[in-house]
PyMOL Python script that loads the backbone (N, CA, C, O; Angstrom):
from pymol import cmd

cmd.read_pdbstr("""\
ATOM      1  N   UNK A   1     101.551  96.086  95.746  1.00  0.00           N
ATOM      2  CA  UNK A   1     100.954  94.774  95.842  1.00  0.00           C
ATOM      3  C   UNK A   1      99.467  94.837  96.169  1.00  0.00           C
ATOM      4  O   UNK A   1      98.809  93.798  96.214  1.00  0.00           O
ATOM      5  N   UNK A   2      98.846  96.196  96.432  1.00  0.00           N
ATOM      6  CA  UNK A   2      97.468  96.388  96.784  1.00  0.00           C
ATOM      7  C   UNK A   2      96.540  95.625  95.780  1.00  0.00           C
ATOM      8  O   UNK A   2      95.887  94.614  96.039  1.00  0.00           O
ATOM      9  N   UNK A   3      96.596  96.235  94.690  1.00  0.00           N
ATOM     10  CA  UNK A   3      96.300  95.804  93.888  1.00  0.00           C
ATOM     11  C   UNK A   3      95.966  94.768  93.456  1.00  0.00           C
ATOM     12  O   UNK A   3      94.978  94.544  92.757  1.00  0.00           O
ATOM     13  N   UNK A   4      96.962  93.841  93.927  1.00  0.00           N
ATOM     14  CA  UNK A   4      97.535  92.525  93.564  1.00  0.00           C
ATOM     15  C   UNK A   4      95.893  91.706  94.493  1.00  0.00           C
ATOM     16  O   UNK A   4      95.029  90.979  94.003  1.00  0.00           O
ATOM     17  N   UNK A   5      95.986  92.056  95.439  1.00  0.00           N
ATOM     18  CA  UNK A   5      95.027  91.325  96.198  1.00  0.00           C
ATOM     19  C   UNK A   5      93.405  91.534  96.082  1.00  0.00           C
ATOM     20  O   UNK A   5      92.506  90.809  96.507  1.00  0.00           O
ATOM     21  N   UNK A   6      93.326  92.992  95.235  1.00  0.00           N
ATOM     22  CA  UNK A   6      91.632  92.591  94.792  1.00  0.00           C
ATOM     23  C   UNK A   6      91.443  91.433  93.398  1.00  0.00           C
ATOM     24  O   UNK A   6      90.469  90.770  93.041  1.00  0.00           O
ATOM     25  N   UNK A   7      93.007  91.564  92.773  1.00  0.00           N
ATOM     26  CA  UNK A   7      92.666  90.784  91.386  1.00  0.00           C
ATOM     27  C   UNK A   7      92.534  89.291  92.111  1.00  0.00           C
ATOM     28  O   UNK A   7      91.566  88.592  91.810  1.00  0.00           O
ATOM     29  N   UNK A   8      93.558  88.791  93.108  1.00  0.00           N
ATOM     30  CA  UNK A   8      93.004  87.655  93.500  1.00  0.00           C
ATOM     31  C   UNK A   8      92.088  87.317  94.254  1.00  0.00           C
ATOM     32  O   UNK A   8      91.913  86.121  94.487  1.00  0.00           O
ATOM     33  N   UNK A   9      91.466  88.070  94.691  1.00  0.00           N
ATOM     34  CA  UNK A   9      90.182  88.182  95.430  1.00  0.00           C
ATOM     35  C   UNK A   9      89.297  88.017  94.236  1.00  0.00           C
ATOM     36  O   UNK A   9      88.888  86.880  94.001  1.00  0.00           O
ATOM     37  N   UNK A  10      89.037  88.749  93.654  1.00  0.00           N
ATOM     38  CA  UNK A  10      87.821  88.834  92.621  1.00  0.00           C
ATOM     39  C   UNK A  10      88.131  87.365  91.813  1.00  0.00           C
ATOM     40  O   UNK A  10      87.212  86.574  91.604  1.00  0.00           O
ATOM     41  N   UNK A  11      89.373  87.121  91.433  1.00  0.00           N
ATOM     42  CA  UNK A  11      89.139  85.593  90.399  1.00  0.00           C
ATOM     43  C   UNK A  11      89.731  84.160  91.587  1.00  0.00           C
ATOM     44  O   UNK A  11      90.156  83.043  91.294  1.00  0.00           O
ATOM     45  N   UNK A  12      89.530  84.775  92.867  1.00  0.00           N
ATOM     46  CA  UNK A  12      89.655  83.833  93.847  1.00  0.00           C
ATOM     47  C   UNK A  12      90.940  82.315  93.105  1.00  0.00           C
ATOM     48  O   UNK A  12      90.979  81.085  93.155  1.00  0.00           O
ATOM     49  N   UNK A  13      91.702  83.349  92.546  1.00  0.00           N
ATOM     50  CA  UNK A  13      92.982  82.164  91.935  1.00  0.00           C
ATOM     51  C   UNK A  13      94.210  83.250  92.544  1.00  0.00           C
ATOM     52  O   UNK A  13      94.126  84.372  93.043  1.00  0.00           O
ATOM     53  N   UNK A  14      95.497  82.252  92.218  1.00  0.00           N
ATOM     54  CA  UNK A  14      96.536  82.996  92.483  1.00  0.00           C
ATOM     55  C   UNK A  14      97.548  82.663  91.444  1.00  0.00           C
ATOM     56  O   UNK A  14      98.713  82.849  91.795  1.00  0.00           O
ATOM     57  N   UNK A  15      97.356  82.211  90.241  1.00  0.00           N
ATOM     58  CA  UNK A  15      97.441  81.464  89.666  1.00  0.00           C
ATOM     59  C   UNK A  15      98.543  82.355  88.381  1.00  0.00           C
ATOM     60  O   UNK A  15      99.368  81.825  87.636  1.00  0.00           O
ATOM     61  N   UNK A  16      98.206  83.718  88.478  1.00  0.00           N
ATOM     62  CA  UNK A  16      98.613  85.009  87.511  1.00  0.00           C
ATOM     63  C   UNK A  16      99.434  85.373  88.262  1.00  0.00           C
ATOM     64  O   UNK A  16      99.836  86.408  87.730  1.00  0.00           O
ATOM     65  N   UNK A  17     100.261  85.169  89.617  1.00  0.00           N
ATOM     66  CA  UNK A  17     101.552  85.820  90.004  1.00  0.00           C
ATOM     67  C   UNK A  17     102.196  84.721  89.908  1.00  0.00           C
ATOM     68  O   UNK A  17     101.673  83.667  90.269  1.00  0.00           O
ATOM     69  N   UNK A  18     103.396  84.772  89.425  1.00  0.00           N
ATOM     70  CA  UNK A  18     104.014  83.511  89.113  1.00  0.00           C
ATOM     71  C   UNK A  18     104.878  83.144  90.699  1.00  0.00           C
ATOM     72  O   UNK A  18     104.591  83.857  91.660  1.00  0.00           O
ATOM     73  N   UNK A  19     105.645  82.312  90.830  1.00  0.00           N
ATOM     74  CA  UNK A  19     106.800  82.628  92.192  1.00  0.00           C
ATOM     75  C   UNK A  19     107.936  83.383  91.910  1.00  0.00           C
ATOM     76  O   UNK A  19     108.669  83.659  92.860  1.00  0.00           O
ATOM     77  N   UNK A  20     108.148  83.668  91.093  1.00  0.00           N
ATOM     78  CA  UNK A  20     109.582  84.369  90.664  1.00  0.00           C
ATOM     79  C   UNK A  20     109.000  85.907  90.736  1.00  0.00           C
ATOM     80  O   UNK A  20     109.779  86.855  90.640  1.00  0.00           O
ATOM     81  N   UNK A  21     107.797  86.073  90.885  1.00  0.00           N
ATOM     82  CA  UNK A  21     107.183  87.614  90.621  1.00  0.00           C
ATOM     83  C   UNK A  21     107.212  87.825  92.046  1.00  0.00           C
ATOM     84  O   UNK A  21     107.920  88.745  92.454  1.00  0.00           O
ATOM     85  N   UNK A  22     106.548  87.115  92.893  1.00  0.00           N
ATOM     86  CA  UNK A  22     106.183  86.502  94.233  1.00  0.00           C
ATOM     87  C   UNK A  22     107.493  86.930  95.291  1.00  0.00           C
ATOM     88  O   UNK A  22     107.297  87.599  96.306  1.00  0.00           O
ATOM     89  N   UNK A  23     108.522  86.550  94.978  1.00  0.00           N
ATOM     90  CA  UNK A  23     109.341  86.652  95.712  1.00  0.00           C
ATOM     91  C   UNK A  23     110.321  87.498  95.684  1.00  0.00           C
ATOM     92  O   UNK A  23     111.076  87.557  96.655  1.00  0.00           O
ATOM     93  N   UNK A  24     110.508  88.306  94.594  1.00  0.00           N
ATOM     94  CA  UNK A  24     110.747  89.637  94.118  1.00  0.00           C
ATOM     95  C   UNK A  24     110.110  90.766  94.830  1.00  0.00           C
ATOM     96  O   UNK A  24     110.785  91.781  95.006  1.00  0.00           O
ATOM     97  N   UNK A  25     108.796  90.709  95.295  1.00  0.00           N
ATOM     98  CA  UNK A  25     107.897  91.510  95.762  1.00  0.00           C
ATOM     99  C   UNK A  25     108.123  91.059  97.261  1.00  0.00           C
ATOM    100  O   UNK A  25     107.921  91.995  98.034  1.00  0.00           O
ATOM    101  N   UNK A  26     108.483  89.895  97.873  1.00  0.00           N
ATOM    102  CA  UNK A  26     108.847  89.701  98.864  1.00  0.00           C
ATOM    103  C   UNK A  26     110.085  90.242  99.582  1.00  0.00           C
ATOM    104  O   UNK A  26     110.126  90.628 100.750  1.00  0.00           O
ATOM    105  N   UNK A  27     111.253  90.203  98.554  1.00  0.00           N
ATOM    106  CA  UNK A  27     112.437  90.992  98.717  1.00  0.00           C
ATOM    107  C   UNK A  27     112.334  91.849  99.000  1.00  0.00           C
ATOM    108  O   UNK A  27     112.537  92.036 100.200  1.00  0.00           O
ATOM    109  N   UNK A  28     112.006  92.852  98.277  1.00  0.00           N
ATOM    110  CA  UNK A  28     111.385  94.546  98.317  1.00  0.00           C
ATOM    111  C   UNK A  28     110.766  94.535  99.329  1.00  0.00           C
ATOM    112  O   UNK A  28     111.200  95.515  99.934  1.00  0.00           O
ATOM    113  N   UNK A  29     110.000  94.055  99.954  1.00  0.00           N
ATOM    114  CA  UNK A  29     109.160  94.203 101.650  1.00  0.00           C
ATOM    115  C   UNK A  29     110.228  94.512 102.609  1.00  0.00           C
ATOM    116  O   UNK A  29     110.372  95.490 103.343  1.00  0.00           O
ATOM    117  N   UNK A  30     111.344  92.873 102.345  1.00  0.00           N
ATOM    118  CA  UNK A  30     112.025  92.789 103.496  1.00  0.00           C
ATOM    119  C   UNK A  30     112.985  94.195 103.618  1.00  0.00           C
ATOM    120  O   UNK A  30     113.319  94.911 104.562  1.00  0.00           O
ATOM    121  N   UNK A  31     113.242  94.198 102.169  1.00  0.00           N
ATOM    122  CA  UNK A  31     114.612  95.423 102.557  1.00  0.00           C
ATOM    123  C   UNK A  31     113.840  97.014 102.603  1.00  0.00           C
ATOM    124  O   UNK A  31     114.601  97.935 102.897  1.00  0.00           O
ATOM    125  N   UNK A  32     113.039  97.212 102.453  1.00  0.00           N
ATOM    126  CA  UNK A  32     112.025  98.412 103.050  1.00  0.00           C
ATOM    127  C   UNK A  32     111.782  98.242 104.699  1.00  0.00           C
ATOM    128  O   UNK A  32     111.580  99.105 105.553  1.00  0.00           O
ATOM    129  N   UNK A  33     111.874  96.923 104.797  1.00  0.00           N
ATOM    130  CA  UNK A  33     111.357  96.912 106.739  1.00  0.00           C
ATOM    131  C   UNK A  33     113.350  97.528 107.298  1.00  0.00           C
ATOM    132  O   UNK A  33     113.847  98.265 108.149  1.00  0.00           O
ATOM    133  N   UNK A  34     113.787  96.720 106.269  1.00  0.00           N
ATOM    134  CA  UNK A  34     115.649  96.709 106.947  1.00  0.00           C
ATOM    135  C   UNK A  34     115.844  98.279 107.069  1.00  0.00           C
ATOM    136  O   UNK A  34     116.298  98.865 108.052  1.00  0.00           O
ATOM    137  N   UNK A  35     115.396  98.865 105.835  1.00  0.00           N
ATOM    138  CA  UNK A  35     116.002 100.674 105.758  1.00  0.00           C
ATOM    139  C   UNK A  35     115.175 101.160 106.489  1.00  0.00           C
ATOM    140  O   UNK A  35     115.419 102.364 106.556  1.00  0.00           O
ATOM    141  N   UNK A  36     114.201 100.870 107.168  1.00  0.00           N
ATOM    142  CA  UNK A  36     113.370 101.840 107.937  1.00  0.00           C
ATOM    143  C   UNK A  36     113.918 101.682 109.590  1.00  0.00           C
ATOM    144  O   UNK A  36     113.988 102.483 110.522  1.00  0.00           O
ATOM    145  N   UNK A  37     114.144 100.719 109.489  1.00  0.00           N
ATOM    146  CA  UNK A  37     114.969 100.432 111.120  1.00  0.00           C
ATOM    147  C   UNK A  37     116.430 101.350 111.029  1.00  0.00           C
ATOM    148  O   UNK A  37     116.763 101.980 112.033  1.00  0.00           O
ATOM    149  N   UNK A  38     117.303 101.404 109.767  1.00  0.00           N
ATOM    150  CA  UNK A  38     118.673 101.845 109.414  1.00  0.00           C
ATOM    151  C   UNK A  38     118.649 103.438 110.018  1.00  0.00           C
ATOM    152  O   UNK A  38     119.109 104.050 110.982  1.00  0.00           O
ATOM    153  N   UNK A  39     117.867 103.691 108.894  1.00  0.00           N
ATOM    154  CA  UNK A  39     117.623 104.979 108.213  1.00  0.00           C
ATOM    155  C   UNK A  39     116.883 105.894 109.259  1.00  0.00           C
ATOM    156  O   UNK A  39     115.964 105.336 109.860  1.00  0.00           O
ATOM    157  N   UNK A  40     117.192 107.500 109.640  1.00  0.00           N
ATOM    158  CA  UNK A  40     116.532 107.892 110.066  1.00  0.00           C
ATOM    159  C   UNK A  40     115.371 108.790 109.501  1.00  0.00           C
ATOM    160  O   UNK A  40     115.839 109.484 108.599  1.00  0.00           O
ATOM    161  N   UNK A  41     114.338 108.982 109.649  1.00  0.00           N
ATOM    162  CA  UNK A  41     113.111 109.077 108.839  1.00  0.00           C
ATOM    163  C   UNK A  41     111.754 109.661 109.968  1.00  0.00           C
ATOM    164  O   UNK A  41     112.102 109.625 111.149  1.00  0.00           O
ATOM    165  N   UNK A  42     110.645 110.053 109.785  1.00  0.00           N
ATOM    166  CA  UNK A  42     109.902 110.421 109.773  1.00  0.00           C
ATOM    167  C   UNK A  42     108.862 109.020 110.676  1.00  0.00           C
ATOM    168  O   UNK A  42     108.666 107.836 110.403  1.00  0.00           O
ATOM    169  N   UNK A  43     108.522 109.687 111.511  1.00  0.00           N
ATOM    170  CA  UNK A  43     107.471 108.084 112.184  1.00  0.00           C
ATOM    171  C   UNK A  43     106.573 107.598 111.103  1.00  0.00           C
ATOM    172  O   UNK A  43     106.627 106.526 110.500  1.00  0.00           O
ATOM    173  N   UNK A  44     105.616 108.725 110.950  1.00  0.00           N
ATOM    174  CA  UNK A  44     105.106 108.461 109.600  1.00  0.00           C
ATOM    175  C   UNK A  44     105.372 107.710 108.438  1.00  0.00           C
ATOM    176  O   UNK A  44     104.604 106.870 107.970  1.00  0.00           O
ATOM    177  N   UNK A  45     106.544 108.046 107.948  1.00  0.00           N
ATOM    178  CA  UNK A  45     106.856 107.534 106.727  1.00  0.00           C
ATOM    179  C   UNK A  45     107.379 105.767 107.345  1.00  0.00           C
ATOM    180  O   UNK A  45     107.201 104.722 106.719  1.00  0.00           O
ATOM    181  N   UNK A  46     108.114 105.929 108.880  1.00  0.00           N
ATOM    182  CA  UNK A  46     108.732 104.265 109.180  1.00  0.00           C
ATOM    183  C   UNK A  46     107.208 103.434 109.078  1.00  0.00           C
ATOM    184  O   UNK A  46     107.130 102.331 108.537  1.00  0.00           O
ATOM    185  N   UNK A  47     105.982 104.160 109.700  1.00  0.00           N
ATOM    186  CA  UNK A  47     104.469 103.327 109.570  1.00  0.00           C
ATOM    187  C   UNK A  47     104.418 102.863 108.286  1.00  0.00           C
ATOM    188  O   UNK A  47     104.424 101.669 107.986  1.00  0.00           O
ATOM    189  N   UNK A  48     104.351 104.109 107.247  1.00  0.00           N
ATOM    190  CA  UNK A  48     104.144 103.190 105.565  1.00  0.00           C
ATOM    191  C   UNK A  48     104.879 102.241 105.236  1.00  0.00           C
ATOM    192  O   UNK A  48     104.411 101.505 104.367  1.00  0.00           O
ATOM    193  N   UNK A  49     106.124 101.935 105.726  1.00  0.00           N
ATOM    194  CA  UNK A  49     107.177 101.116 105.375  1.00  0.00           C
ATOM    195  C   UNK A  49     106.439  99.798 105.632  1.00  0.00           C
ATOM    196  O   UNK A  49     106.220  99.012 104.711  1.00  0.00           O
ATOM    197  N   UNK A  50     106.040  99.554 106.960  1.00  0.00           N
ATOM    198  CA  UNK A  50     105.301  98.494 107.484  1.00  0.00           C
ATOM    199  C   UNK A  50     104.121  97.878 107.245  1.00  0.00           C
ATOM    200  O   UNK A  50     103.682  96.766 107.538  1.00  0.00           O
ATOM    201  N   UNK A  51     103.458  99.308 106.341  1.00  0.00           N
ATOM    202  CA  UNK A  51     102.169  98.981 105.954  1.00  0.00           C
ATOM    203  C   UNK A  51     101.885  97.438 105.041  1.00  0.00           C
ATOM    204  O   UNK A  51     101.090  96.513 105.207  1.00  0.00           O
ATOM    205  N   UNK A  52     103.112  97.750 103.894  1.00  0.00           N
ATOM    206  CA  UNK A  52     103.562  96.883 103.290  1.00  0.00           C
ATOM    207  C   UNK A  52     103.426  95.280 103.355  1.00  0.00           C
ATOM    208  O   UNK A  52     103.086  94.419 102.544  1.00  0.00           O
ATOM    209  N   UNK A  53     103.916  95.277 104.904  1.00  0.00           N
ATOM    210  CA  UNK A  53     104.215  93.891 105.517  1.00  0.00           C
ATOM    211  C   UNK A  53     102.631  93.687 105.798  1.00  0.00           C
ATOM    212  O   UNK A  53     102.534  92.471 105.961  1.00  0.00           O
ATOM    213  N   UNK A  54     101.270  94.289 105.944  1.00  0.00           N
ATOM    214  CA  UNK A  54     100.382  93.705 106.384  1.00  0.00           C
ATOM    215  C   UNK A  54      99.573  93.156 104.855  1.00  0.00           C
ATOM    216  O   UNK A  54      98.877  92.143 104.928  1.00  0.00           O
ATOM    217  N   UNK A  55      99.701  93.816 103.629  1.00  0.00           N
ATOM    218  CA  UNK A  55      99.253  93.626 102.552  1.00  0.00           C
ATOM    219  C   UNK A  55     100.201  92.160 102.050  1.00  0.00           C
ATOM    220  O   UNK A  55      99.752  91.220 101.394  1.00  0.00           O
ATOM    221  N   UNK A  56     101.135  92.259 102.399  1.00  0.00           N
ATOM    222  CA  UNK A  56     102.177  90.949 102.322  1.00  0.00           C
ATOM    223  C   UNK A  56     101.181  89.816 102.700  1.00  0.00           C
ATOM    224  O   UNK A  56     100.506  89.143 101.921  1.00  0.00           O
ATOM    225  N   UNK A  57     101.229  89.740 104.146  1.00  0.00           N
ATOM    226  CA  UNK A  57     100.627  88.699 105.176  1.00  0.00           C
ATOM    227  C   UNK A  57      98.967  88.142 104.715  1.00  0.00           C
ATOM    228  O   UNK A  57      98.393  87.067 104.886  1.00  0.00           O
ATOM    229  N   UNK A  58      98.511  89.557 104.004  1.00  0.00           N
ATOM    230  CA  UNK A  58      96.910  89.252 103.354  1.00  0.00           C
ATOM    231  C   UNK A  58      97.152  88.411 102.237  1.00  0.00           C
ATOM    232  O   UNK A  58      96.241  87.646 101.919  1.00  0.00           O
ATOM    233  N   UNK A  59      98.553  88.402 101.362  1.00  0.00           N
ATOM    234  CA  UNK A  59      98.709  87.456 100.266  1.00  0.00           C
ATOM    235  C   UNK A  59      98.956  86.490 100.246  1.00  0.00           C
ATOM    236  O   UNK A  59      98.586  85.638  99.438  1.00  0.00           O
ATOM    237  N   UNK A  60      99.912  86.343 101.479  1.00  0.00           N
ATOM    238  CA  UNK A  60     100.607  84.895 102.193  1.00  0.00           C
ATOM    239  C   UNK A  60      99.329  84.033 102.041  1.00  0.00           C
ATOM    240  O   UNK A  60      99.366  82.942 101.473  1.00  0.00           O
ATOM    241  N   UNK A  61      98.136  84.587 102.595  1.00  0.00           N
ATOM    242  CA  UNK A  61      96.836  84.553 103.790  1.00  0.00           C
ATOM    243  C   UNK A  61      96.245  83.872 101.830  1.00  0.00           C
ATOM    244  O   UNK A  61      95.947  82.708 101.561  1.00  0.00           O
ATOM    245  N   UNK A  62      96.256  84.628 101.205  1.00  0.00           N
ATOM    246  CA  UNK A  62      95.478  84.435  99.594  1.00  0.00           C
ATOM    247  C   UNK A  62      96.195  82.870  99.029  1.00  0.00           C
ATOM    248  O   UNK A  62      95.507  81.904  98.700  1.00  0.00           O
ATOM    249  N   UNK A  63      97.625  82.899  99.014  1.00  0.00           N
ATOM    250  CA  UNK A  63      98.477  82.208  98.274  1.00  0.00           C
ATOM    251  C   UNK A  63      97.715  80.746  99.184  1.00  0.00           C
ATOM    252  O   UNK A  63      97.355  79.784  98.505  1.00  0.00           O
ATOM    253  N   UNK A  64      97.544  80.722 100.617  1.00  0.00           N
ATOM    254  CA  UNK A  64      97.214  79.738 100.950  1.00  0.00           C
ATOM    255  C   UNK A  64      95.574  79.089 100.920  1.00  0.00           C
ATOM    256  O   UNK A  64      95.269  77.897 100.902  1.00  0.00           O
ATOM    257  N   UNK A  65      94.637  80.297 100.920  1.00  0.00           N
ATOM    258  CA  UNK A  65      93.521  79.657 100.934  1.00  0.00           C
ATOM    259  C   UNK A  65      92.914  79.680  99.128  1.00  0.00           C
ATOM    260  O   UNK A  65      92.016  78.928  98.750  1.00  0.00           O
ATOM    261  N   UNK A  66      93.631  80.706  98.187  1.00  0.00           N
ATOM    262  CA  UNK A  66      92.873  79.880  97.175  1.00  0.00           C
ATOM    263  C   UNK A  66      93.868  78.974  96.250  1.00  0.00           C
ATOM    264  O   UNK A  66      95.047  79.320  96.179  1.00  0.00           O
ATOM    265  N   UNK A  67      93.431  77.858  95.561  1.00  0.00           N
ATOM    266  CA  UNK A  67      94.359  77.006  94.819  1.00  0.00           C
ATOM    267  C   UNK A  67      94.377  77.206  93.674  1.00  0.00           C
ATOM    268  O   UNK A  67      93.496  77.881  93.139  1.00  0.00           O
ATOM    269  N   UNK A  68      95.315  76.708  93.049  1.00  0.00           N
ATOM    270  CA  UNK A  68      96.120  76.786  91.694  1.00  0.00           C
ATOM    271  C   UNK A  68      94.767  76.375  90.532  1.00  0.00           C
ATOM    272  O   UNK A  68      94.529  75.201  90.251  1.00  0.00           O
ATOM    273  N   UNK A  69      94.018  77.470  89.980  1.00  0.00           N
ATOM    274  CA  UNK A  69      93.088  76.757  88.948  1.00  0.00           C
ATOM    275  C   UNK A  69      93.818  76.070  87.695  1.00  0.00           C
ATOM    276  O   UNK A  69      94.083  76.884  86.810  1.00  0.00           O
ATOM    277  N   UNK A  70      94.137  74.961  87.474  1.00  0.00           N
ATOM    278  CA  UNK A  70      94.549  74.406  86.808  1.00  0.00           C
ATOM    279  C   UNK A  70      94.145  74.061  85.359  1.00  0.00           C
ATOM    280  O   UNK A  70      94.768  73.413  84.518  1.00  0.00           O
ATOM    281  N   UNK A  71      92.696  74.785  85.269  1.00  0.00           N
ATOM    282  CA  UNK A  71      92.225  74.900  84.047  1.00  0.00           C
ATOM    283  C   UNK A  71      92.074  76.235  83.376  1.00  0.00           C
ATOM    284  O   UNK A  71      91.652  76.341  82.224  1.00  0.00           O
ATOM    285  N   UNK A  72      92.385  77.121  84.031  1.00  0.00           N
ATOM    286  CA  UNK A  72      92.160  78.409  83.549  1.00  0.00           C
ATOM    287  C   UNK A  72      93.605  78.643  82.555  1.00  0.00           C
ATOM    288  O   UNK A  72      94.727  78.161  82.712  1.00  0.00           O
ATOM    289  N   UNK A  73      93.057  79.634  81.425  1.00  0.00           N
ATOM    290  CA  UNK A  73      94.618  79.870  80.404  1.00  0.00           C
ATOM    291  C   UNK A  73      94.981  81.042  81.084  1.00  0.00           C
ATOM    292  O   UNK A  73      94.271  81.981  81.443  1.00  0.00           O
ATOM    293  N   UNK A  74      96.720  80.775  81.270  1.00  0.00           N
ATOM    294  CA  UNK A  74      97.410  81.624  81.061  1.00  0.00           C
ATOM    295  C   UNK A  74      97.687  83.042  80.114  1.00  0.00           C
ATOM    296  O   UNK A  74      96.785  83.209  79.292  1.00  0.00           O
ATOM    297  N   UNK A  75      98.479  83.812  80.088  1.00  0.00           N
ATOM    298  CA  UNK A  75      98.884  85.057  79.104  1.00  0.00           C
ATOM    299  C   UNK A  75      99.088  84.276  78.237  1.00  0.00           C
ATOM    300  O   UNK A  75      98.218  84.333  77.369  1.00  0.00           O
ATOM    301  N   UNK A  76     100.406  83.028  77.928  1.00  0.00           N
ATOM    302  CA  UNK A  76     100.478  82.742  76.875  1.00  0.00           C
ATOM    303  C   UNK A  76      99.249  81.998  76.010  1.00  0.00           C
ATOM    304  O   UNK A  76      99.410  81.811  74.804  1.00  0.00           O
ATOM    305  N   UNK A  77      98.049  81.594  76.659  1.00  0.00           N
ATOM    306  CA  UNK A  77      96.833  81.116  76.302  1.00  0.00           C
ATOM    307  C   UNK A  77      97.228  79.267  76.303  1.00  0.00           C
ATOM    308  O   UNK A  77      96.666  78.583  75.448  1.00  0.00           O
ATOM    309  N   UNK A  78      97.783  78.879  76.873  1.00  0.00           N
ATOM    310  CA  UNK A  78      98.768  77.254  77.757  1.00  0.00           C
ATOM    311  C   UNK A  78      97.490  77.059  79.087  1.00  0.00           C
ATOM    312  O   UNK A  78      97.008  78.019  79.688  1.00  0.00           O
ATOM    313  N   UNK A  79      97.228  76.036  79.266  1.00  0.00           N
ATOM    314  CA  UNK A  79      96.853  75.826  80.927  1.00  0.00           C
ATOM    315  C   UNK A  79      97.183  74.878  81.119  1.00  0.00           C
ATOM    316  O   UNK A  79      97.082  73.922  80.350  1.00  0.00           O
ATOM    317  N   UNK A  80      97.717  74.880  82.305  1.00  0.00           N
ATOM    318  CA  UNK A  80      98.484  73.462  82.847  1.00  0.00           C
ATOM    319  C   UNK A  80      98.112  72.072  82.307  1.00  0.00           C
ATOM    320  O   UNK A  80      98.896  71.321  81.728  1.00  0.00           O
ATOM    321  N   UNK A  81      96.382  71.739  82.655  1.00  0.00           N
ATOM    322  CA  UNK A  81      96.152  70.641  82.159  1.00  0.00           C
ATOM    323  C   UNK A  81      96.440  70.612  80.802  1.00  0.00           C
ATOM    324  O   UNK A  81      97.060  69.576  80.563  1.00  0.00           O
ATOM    325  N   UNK A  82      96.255  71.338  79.725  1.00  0.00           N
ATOM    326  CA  UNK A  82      97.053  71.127  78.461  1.00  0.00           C
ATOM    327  C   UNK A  82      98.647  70.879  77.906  1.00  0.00           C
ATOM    328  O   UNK A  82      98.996  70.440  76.810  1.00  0.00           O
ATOM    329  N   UNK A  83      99.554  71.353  79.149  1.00  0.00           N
ATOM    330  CA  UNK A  83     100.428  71.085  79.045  1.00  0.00           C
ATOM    331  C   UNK A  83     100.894  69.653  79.551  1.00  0.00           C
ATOM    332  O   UNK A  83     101.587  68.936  78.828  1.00  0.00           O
ATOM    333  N   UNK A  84     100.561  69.333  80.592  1.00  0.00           N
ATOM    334  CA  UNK A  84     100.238  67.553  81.275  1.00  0.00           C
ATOM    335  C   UNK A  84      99.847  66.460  79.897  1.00  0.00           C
ATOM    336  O   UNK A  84     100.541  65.495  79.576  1.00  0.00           O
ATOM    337  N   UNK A  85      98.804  66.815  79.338  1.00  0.00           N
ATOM    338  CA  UNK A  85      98.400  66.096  78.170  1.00  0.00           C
ATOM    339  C   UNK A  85      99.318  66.332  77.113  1.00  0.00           C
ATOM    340  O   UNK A  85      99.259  65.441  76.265  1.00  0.00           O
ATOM    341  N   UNK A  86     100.203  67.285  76.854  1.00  0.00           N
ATOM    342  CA  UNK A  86     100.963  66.778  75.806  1.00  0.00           C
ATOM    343  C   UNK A  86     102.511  65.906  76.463  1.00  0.00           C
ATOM    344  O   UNK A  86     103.251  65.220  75.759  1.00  0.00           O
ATOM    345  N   UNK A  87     102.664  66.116  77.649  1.00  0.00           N
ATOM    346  CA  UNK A  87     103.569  65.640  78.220  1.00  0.00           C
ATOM    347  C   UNK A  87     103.836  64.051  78.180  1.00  0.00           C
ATOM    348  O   UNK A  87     104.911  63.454  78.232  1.00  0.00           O
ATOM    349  N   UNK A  88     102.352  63.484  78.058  1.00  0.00           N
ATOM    350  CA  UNK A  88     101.751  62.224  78.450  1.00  0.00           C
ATOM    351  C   UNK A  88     102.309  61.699  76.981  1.00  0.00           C
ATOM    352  O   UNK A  88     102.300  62.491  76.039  1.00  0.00           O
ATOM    353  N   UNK A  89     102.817  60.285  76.800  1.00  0.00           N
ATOM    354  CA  UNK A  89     102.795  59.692  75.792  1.00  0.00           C
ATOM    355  C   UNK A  89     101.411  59.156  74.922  1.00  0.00           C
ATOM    356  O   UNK A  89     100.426  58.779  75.557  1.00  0.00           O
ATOM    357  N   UNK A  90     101.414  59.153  73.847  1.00  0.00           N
ATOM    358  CA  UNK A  90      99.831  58.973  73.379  1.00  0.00           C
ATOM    359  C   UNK A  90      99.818  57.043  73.189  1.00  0.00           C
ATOM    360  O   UNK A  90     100.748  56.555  72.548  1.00  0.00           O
ATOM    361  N   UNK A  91      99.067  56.389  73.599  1.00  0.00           N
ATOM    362  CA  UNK A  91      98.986  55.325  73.602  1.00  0.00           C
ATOM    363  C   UNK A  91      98.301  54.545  72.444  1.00  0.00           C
ATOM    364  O   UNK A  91      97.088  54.444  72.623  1.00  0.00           O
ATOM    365  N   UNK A  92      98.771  53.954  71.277  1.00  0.00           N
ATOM    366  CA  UNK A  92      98.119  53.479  70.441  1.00  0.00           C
ATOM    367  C   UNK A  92      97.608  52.667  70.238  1.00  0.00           C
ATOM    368  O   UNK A  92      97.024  52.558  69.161  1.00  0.00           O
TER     369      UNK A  92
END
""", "prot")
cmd.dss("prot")
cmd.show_as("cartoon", "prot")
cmd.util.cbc("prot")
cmd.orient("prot")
């Protein structure tokens, strides 16, 4: 998820992880914190486990302070406001 947080840093959107990606990557945190408590392991390696959770908390931290650019295109080349406008009935 390192990664994840210079791309939204640099286009200050969050707009390219969808929630279904979002919370997938959230899963995987939690059950890495669960097996490191389980499991016996290396101090070291239980620290990286956790590391995780602070790059998490920096996205939480992203997801909330930048907003949804609503004009920027998507992969499929769609942006919301274009999709709103065809949604809209056309008034004659």
């Amino acid at each position: 998820m390192l990664p994840q947080l210079f791309v939204n840093y640099k286009l200050k959107s969050v707009a390219h992880l969808p929630w279904r990606a979002f919370m997938y990557k959230a899963f995987n945190t939690f059950i890495d914190d669960v097996f490191a408590f389980i499991i016996v392991m290396p101090t070291a390696h239980r620290l990286a486990c956790f590391r995780d959770d602070v790059v998490f908390v920096i996205y939480l931290y992203q997801r909330w302070l930048y907003p949804v650019d609503m004009k920027r295109v998507n992969e499929f080349g769609v942006s919301y406001e274009d999709q709103e406008n065809e949604d809209k009935p056309h008034e004659d």
